[in-house]
C-alpha positions, -999 to +999 in steps of 0.1 A: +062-584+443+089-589+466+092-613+498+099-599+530+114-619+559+096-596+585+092-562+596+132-552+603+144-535+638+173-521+645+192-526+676+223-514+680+249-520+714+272-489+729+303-497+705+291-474+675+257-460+680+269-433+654+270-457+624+238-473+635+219-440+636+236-435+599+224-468+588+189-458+603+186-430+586+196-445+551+165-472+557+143-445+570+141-467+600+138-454+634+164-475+658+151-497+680+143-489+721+168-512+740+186-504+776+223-519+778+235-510+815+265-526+833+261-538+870+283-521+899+304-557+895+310-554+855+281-577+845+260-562+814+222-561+816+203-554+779+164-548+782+150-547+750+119-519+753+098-532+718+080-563+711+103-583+685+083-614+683+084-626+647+106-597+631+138-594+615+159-581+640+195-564+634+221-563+658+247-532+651+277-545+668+315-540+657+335-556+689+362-527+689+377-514+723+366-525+751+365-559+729+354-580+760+324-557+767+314-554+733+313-589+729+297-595+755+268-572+745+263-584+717+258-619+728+236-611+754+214-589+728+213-623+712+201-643+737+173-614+750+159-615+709+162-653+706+143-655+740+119-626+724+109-648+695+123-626+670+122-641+637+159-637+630+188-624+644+208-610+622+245-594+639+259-568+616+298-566+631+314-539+610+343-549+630+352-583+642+373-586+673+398-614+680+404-617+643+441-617+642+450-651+663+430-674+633+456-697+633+484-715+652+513-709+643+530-726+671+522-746+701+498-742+731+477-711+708+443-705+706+425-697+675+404-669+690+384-660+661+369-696+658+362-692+699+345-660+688+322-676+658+316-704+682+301-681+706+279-658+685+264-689+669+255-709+702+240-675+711+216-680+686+224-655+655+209-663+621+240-647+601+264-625+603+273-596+584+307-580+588+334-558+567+374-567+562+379-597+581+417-593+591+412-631+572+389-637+550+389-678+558+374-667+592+338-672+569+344-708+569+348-706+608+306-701+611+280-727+606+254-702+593+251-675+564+279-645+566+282-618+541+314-602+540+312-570+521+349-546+514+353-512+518+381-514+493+361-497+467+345-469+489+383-463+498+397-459+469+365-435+453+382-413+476+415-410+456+400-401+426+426-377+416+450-403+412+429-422+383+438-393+361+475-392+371+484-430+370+524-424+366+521-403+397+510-426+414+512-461+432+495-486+458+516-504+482+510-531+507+524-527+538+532-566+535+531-597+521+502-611+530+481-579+518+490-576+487+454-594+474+437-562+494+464-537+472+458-552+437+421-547+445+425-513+452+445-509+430+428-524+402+398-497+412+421-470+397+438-487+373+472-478+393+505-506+398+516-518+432+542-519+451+551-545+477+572-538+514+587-568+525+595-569+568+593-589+592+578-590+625+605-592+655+574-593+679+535-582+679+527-547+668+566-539+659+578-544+624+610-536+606+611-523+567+636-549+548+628-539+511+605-527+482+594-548+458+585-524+428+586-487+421+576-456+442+604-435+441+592-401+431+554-411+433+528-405+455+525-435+476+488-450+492+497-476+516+465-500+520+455-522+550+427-534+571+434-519+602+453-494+620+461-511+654+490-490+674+500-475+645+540-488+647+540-508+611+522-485+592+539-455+598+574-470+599+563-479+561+552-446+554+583-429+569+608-458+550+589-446+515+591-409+523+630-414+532+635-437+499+622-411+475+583-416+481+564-383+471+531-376+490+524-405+511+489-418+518+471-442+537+440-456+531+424-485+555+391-501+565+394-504+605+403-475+627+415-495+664+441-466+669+451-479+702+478-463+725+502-437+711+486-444+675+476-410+669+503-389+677+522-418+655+504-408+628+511-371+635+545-375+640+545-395+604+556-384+576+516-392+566+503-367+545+464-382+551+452-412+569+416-422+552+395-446+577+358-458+575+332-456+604+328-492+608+345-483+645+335-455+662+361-425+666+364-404+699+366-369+690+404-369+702+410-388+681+396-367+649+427-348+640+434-333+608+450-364+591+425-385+597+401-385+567+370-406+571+343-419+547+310-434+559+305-476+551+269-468+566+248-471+530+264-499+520+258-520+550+225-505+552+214-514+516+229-549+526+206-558+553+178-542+535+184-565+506+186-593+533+154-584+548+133-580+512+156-615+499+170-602+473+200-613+457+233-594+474+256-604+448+261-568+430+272-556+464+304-579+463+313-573+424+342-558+413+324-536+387+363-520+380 
């Protein structure tokens, strides 16, 4: 017979409602009664409207724009369970904000996404689940359990023409420091890679120095973690398409599309842009070349393996 942790409730803050309801739905799970209202002065109130004392609780959070608000709720949500006597609090962040400044790379710079680990775990969170760190070291930044799952695989089930056409295809990584991310995928369909070297003359603007490897003539799927404004990504795809690039493609796990991002990617020479849900989209944003695939029943067979302690291991294999 299997162990159970508690009875499991699912909370979920305003950031992406839409996946939680998904996730819902996949556990058969109704989601759980909670109020999160903001004050006339910006201050968030969260009433949680169900007893939680001794359950499993989930909070669905990913900290996507407005990042300070979204944080904020969630930590709050914390602190109103912990206060509850809820079992454990469990904060499933599809999407973790403030990842990108996890280092210093010169004087007088914060590391924000230790700040951030720092505060979910004085709030009182039990472990944290989350998808695509921007680096996957930020695990080592918490003092308690995280599970950091990949979409790379549900990504790349969506190319599955190209397994059957390997020379007509190729994954590239839109730098150096994903290539790890493009061999994955690329290993999922058996495909080579390609490598774009740049460099960064400040944030969100890059410039296209070279290609390492061959894509002239192919059908190129570009693979990151996130679409931010949208600048690097489709100056890559526009260099390849010049250079002799076939179809080009781009497959990544986090949708941020800020500013001008999507008439960016209109304006590309882009012929698909594949996303997961682990941020919610606005429906002005859901044009035609955006493609997305749901990371719902994965996270939610996660948490229910975390809930029923069973071993989460087959979730993270590379079954290629």
């Amino acid at each position: 017979m299997t162990s159970t942790r508690g009875e499991m409730v699912i909370f979920s803050g305003n950031s992406n409602r839409e996946l939680a309801a998904s996730m819902c739905k996949s556990l058969n799970l109704e989601l759980g009664k909670a109020d999160i209202q903001t004050f006339k002065d910006g201050e968030i109130s969260v009433k949680i409207n169900q007893a939680v004392r001794g359950k499993d609780v989930y909070l669905i959070q990913p900290t996507s724009n407005p990042t300070n608000d979204n944080l904020m709720e969630v930590l709050i949500m914390i602190d109103a369970c912990k206060r509850a006597s809820a079992s454990h609090v469990n904060v499933v962040m599809p999407y973790y904000g403030y990842a990108r400044q996890d280092r210093k790379t010169r004087g007088r710079e914060p590391i924000t996404a230790k700040l951030v680990a720092n505060l979910i775990t004085v709030a009182g969170a039990d472990r944290v689940v989350t998808v695509d760190l921007h680096a996957g070291q930020i695990q080592g930044y918490f003092d308690i359990p995280v599970d950091h799952f990949t979409a790379v695989r549900l990504l790349s089930e969506y190319f599955t023409q190209a397994k059957n056409n390997v020379d007509e295809y190729v994954v590239v990584s839109p730098d150096l420091g994903g290539v790890t991310r493009a061999r994955n995928f690329a290993d999922y369909l058996k495909l080579p890679i390609a490598i774009i070297e740049k460099r960064r003359p400040k944030p969100n603007v890059s410039e296209v120095m070279s290609v390492i490897g061959d894509f002239k003539g192919k059908n190129c799927i570009l693979v990151d973690d996130m679409i931010d404004t949208a600048g690097t990504i489709t100056n890559a795809a526009n260099y390849l398409k010049e250079n002799g690039g076939n179809k080009i493609y781009i497959a990544t796990t986090h949708a941020v599309l800020s500013g001008d991002a999507i008439k960016k990617i209109e304006d590309s020479a882009v012929e698909e842009v594949v996303v997961t849900d682990t941020i919610y989209l606005e429906e002005k944003k859901r044009i035609n070349k955006i493609k997305r695939v749901s990371i719902a029943p994965l996270l939610a067979e996660a948490i229910r393996r975390i809930n029923t302690y069973e071993s989460i291991s087959g979730l993270f294999e590379d079954d290629k």
